[in-house]
N, C-alpha and C positions, 0 to 999 in steps of 0.2 A: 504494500500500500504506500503512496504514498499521502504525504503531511505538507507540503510545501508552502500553505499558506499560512499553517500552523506554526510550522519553526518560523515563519516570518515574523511573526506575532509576539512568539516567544525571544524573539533575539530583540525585537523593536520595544518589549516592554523589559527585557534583563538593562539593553543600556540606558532607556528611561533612569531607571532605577540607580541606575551606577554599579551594578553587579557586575564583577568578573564575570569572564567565565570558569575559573579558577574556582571561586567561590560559590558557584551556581554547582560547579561540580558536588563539592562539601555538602551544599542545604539539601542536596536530590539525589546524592547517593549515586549519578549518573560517571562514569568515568571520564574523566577532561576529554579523553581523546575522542569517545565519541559525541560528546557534545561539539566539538570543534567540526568534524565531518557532518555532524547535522546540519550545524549551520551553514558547514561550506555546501550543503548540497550534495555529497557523498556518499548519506548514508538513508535507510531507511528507519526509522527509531518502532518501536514496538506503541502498539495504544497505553503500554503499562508504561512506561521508559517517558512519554508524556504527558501524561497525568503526574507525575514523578516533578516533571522542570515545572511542570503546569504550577501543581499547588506550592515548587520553592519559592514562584515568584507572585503567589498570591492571587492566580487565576483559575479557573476550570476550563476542561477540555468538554466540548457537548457536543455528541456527535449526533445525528437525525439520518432513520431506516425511512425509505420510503415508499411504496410502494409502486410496482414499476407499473408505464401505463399499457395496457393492453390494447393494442390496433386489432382492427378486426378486418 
């Protein structure tokens, strides 16, 4: 899957904040190096692994099933 607009989210409001990512690593238990390729675009993160950066920086992650539409 990807998250693309999500890590955008997530990088846009860690520097708001003034969070490393050094220290983003620490508050989310995520390891530096894959937060670094998330950000860069590298990597694909897990729905768990962002809810994780989600709630270090004081957001939630919400995601919406929807039903697909049926042509006939």
């Amino acid at each position: 899957m990807h998250y693309d607009k999500i890590i955008k989210q997530l990088k846009t409001r860690r520097e708001t904040l003034q969070v490393t990512q050094s220290l983003l690593s620490e508050l989310s238990g995520v390891s530096l190096r894959a937060l670094k390729q998330f950000e860069s675009g590298k990597g694909n993160p897990t729905l768990e692994t962002l809810t994780k950066l989600s709630e270090a920086l004081g957001m939630e992650v919400s995601l919406q099933v929807k039903t697909p539409k049926v042509i006939k």
